[in-house]
N, C-alpha and C positions, 0 to 999 in steps of 0.2 A: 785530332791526329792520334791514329794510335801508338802504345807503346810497346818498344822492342822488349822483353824479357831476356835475360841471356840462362841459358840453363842446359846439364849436361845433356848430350845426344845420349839417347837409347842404341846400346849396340843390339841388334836385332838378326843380322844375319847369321846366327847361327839355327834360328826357327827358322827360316827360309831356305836351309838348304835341304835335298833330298837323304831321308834317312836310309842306311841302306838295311837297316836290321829289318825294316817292313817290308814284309813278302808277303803275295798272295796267294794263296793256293787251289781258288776257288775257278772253277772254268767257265766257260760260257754257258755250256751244261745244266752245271748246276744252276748258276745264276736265272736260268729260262727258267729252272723247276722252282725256283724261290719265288720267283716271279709271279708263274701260276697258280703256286698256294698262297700268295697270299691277295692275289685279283681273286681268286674264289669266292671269300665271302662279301667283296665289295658287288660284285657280279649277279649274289645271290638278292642281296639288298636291291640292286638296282633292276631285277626282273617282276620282283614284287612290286619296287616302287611303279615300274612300269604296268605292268597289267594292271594295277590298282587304280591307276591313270586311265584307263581307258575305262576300265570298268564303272568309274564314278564319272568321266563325260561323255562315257558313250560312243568316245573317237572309233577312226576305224584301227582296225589290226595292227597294218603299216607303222602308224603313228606312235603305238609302245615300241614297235619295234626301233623304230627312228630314235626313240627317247633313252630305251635301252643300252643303243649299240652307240650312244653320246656320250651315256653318261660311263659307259665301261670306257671306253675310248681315251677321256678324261682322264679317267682313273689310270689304267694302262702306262699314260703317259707321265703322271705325277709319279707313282711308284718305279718306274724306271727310272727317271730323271734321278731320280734320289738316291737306287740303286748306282748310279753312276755318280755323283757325287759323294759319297759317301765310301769309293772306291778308291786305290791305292792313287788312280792317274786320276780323281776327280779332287783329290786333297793335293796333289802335285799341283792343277792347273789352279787352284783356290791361293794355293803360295804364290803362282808366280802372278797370277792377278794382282793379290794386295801388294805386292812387293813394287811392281807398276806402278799402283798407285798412291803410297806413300815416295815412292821415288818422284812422282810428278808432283805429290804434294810441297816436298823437301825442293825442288825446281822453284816451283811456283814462291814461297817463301820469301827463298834466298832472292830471289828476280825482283819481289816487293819491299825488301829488307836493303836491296844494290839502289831501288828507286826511291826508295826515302832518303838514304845517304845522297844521294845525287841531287836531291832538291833543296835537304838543309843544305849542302854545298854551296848549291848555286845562291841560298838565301842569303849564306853568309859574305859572297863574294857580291853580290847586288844590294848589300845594303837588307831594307825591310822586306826586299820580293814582292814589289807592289810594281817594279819596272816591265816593259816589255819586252820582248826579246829579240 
């Protein structure tokens, strides 16, 4: 059976709330041009890698081309994602995730902390709890 600990709550909600000193000032604009310099060198890597590919089996044309426009693709999408995470409304949505889910964890707890009291209850009121119900 495990044991309950009792120990102070972490007051946390003040990391959780939106700061409002954090301003962006970066446009979409820009963001594209950050974007495409720096898919550039991944781009470059992966045209080499790709002709390199064909060139040592011999495949046809298509086939670097295929491996190329994957592997940027990939890429593309990794560096944006990140671009957007690492953005004012992607540190927003990060808050109010964990906040979520320390809330359901803080739920979930207290729900197995209500079900332990409820069964030593019912033990003490039935004797050993070896009764049925």
């Amino acid at each position: 059976m495990p044991m309950l600990i009792e120990s102070e709550p972490l007051h946390i909600e003040a990391a959780l709330q939106a700061q409002e000193g954090a301003q962006e000032h970066t446009s979409a604009t820009d963001r594209a041009i950050g974007l495409a310099i720096r898919i550039g060198p991944f781009s470059a890597v992966w045209a080499v890698l790709a002709i390199g590919s064909v060139w040592a089996v011999g495949a046809a044309w298509w086939a670097g081309f295929l491996l190329f426009a994957a592997l940027t693709f990939v890429s593309y999408a990794w560096l944006d994602g990140q671009d957007w995470r690492h953005s004012r409304a992607g540190v927003e949505r990060f808050k109010i995730d964990r906040a979520y889910q320390l809330k359901r964890i803080e739920m979930e707890s207290q729900a197995e902390a209500r079900r332990m009291a409820m069964d030593t209850y019912r033990q003490l009121l039935l004797g050993d709890g070896d009764h049925e119900q």
